[in-house]
C-alpha positions in Angstrom: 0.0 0.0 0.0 2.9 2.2 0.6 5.5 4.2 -2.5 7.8 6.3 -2.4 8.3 9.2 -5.5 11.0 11.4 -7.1 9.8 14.1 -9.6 11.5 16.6 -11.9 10.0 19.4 -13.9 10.0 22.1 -15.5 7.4 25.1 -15.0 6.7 28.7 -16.4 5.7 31.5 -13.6 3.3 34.5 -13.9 5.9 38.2 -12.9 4.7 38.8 -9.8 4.0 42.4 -8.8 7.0 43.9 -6.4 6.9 47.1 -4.6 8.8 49.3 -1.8 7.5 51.1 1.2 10.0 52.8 3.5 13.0 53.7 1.6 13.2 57.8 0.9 15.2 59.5 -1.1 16.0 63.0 -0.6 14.7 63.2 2.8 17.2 65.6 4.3 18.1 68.0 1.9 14.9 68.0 -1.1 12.0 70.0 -1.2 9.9 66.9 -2.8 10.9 64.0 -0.9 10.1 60.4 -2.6 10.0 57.2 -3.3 11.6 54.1 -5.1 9.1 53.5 -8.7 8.1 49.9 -8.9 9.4 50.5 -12.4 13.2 50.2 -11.3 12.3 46.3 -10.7 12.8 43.5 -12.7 11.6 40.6 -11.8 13.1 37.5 -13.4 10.7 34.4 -12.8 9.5 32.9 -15.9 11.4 29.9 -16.1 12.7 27.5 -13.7 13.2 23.8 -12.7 11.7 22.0 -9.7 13.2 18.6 -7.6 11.0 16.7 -5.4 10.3 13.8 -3.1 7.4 11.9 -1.6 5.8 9.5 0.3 2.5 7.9 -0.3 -0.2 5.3 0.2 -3.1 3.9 -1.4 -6.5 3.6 0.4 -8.2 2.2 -2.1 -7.4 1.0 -5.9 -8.3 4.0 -7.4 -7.9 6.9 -4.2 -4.1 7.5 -3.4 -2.8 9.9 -1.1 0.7 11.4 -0.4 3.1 14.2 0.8 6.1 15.6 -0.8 8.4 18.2 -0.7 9.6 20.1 -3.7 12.0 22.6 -4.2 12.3 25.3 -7.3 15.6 26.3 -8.6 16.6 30.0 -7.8 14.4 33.3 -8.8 16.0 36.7 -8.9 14.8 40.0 -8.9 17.3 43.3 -10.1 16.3 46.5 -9.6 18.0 49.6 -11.2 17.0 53.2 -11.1 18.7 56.5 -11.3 17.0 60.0 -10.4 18.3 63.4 -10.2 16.4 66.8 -7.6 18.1 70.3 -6.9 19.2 70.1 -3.2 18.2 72.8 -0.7 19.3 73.7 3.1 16.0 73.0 4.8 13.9 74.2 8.2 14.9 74.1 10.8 18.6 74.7 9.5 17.4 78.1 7.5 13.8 80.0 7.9 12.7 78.6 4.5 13.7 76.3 2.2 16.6 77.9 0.1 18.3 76.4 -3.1 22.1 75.5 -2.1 23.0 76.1 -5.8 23.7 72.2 -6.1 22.1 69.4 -7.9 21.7 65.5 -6.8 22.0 62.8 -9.0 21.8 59.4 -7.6 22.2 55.7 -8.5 20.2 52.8 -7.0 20.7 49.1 -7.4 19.4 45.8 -5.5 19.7 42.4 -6.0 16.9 39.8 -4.7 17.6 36.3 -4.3 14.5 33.9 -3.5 15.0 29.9 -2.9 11.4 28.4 -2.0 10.6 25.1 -1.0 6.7 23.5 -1.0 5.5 20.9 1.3 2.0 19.9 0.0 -0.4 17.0 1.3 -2.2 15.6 -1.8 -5.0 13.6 -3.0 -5.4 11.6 -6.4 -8.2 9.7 -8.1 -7.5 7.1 -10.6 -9.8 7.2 -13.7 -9.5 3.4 -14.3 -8.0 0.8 -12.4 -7.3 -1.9 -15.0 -4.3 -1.9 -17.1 -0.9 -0.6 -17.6 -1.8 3.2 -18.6 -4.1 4.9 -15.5 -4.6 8.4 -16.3 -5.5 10.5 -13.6 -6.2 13.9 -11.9 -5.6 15.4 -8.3 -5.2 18.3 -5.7 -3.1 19.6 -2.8 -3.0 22.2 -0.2 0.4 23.0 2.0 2.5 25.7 2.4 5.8 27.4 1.0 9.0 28.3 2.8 11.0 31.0 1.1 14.4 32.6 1.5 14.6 35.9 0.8 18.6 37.7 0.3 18.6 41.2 -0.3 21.2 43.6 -1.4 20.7 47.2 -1.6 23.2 50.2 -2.5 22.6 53.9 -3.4 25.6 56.5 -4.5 25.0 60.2 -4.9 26.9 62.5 -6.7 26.6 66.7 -5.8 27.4 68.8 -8.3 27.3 72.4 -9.2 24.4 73.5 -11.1 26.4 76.2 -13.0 29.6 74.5 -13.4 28.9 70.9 -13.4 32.2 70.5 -10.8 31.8 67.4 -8.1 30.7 69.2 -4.6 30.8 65.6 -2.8 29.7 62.3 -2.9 27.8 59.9 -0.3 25.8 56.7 -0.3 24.2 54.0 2.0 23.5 50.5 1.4 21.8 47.6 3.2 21.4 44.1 3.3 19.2 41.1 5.0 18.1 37.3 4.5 14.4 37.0 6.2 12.6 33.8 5.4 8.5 33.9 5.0 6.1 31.2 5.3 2.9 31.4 2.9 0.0 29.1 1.5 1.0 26.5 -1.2 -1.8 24.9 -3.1 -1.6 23.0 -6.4 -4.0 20.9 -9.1 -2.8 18.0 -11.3 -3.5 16.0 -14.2 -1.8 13.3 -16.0 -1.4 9.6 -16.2 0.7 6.3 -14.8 2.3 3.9 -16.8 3.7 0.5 -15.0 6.9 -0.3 -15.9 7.3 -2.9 -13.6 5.5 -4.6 -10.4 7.1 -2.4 -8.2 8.1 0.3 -10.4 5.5 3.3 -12.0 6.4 6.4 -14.2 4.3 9.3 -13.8 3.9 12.0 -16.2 1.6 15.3 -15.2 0.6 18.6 -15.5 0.8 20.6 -12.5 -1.0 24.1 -11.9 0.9 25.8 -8.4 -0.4 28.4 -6.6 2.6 29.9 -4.2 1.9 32.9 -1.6 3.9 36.0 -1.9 6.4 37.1 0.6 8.2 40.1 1.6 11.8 40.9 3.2 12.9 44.2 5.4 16.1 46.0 5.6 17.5 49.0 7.5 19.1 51.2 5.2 19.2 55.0 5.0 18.3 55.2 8.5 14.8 53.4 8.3 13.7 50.1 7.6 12.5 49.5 3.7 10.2 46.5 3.4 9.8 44.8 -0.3 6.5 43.2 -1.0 6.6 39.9 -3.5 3.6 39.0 -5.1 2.3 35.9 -5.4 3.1 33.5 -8.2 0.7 31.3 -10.6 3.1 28.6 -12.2 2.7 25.9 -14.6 4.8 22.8 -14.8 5.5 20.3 -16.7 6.7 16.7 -14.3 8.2 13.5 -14.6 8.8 11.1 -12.4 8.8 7.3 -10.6 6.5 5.8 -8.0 8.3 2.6 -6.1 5.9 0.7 -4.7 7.8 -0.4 -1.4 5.5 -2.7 0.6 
């Protein structure tokens, strides 16, 4: 009644949506504080290979049940962005804000590195029960562990605005791993072929739903949190059932 399973696939992801809260540039010394534009991100998700293992059991001939854990191969997010303000010495410093006669230009990078893993109790129904060939069709519900890394760095340049001349330069970076826990669900389709007694191949269709997650750093003297959407992917598995006892 009992098998054990080893998959491998190969899925296509949805771009999840990403954004920034926290992180302001120009705070001290602009008269139009702001933001980092969610158009600075790029999100690279669309392709990627996944590696799992199971355990299972059959209650009856055609009702199957098992757990496994699968893990995806790494996703990346880059995020570039440059922006440019006239500084001014701000209240309480001065009465009103007064231009310094400088300009700001700045340069922002980050690099995001995600490794997720999915542990997912599912249930399957055989269509037929006779033969070598046994298509059938399934669902799942767990969760997803991911491992967020990210890397942030800003440089600013001051510069004249009549002369163009370097008045000074200054940055601030930050960096963090955080790991987030979110709701994993997935349907299947496919079909069995036995190879042997003991031995099954399995060939499916996986849709995965995957929770987003979100990592904080303290940079620039405030923490910046980044906020992962979640992620619709389709794979495409293989794999082998043993039959063990």
């Amino acid at each position: 009644n009992w098998y054990i399973r080893a998959d491998i696939g190969l899925g296509l992801s949805n771009t999840p949506s990403v954004s920034e809260s926290g992180l302001v540039f120009g705070a001290a010394d602009s008269i139009a504080p702001f933001g980092t534009s969610s158009s600075w991100f790029n999100p690279d998700f669309e392709t990627f290979v996944t590696y799992g293992l199971g355990v299972g059991y059959y209650v009856t001939p055609r009702w199957r049940v098992d757990v496994t854990l699968d893990v995806r191969s790494q996703a990346q997010i880059r995020a570039n962005g440059s922006y440019s303000y006239t500084q001014y010495d701000l209240p309480p410093a001065v009465a009103v804000a007064t231009p310094t006669g400088n300009n700001v230009n700045g340069a922002m990078s980050e690099t995001v590195t995600i490794r997720g893993a999915a542990g997912l109790f599912n249930v399957y129904y055989d269509l037929t029960d006779r033969g070598r060939f046994t298509p059938y069709v399934g669902a799942g519900i767990g969760f997803v562990i991911n491992e967020v890394n990210r890397r942030h760095s800003t440089m600013e340049t001051v510069t004249d605005a009549l002369t163009g001349a370097t008045v000074g330069t200054r940055g601030f970076a930050g960096n963090d791993v955080e790991h987030s826990v979110s709701v994993a669900a997935m349907l299947t389709a496919g079909f069995s072929y036995t190879l042997w007694t003991s031995t099954i191949f399995d060939l499916n269709y996986r849709y995965m739903y995957l929770g987003g997650s979100n990592v904080g750093i303290q940079v620039n003297g405030g923490r910046s949190l980044l906020d992962i959407g979640d992620l619709h992917e389709h794979q495409l598995r293989a794999g082998l059932r043993w039959n063990i006892w």
